[in-house]
C-alpha angles and dihedrals in degrees: 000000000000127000124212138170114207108203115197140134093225123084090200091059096044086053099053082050095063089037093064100042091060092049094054100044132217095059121110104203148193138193135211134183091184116070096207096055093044090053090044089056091048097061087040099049106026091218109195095229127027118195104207134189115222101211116040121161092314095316112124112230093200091054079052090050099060079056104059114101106253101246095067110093111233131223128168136209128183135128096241110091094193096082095065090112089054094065105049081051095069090036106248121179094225149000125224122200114205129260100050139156133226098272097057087050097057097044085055082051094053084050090058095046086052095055097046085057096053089048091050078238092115131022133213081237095047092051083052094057113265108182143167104214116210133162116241127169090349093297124095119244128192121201131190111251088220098057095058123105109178133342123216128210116211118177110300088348140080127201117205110217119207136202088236086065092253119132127192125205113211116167099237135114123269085243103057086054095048074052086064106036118098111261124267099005093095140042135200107231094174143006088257095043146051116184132205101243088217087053088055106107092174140325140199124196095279097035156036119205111204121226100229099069106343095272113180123207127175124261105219108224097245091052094044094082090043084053093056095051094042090047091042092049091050109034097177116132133250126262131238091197 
């Protein structure tokens, strides 16, 4: 699944958008008229493609753009074909001119998987759909493997930790979700914690420290033989994302 927030002062524009995502499948959207809003959601959110306007009531969408995290993928869209340069300026994927129809809009989205995948922010597994399914609070709730940065185990309960800074609650043991989680791709440093192996920024023998905000988490004496042969077998490095 791949989030997007479209930004554009036109309801119109932001309509086709959605349009169009539905259309395409696998994309959880939102929409914002207000540049600011839609900025402040961005950093809040760490959406994996923006759609951005250029000209907005007087906001400039390229000085927005040298403010998105860099891990979000950038297209724009505007009328006005001049700012083309702009764009590759700021180095967005694509440019859309309005108008534009749905082809040429999924072409600009390809783009932007392509370029997730080049940055290890986005996987050929995770764009088909790679979830871990848990129950919390009577609802279902799926959530991307590759989004996950630790889970914790509490009592009779696990919390998923993810790199957005969500967290969901299922009433299930630690071992049920290792059961779901793809081989080789998380360890079990503890019997509280399993880790996501890409999320590791360094370890000693008593702890892991996460890449995404230097969380540290312990290392229980019986996993921590089973850490250093995991971690020798697969040396890559951890991720800020």
């Amino acid at each position: 699944m791949i989030r997007c927030v479209a930004i554009d002062d036109e309801p119109i524009a932001l309509s086709i958008v959605r349009q169009y995502c539905e259309r395409r499948g696998g994309v959880e959207l939102e929409t914002y008229s207000s540049p600011m809003q839609g900025m402040q959601r961005v950093c809040e959110w760490l959406p994996d493609v923006v759609l951005l306007d250029i000209e907005m009531n007087g906001v400039s969408g390229v000085e927005l753009a040298r403010r998105l995290p860099s891990a979000c993928c950038l297209i724009f869209t505007t009328a006005y074909a001049e700012y083309a340069i702009d764009g590759f300026e700021v180095n967005a994927v694509d440019f859309l001119h309005k108008p534009y129809f749905y082809d040429r809009f999924r072409r600009a989205m390809e783009k932007a998987e392509e370029w997730l995948r080049m940055h290890d922010l986005l996987s050929v597994a995770e764009s088909a759909g790679r979830q871990l399914l848990l129950k919390a609070e009577y609802k279902n709730v799926a959530v991307s493997v590759d989004r996950i940065l630790y889970v914790e185990s509490i009592d009779n309960y696990v919390k998923v930790h993810t790199v957005d800074g969500e967290m969901v609650v299922s009433k299930i043991p630690l071992r049920s979700v290792e059961e779901q989680l793809p081989a080789g791709e998380f360890v079990r440093i503890h019997r509280s914690f399993v880790v996501s192996r890409k999320r590791i920024a360094r370890f000693t023998r008593s702890e892991v420290v996460l890449a995404k905000g230097g969380k540290v988490l312990p290392v229980g004496k019986r996993y921590m033989e089973d850490l250093i042969a995991f971690i020798s077998l697969r040396p890559e490095h951890g991720t800020n994302e």
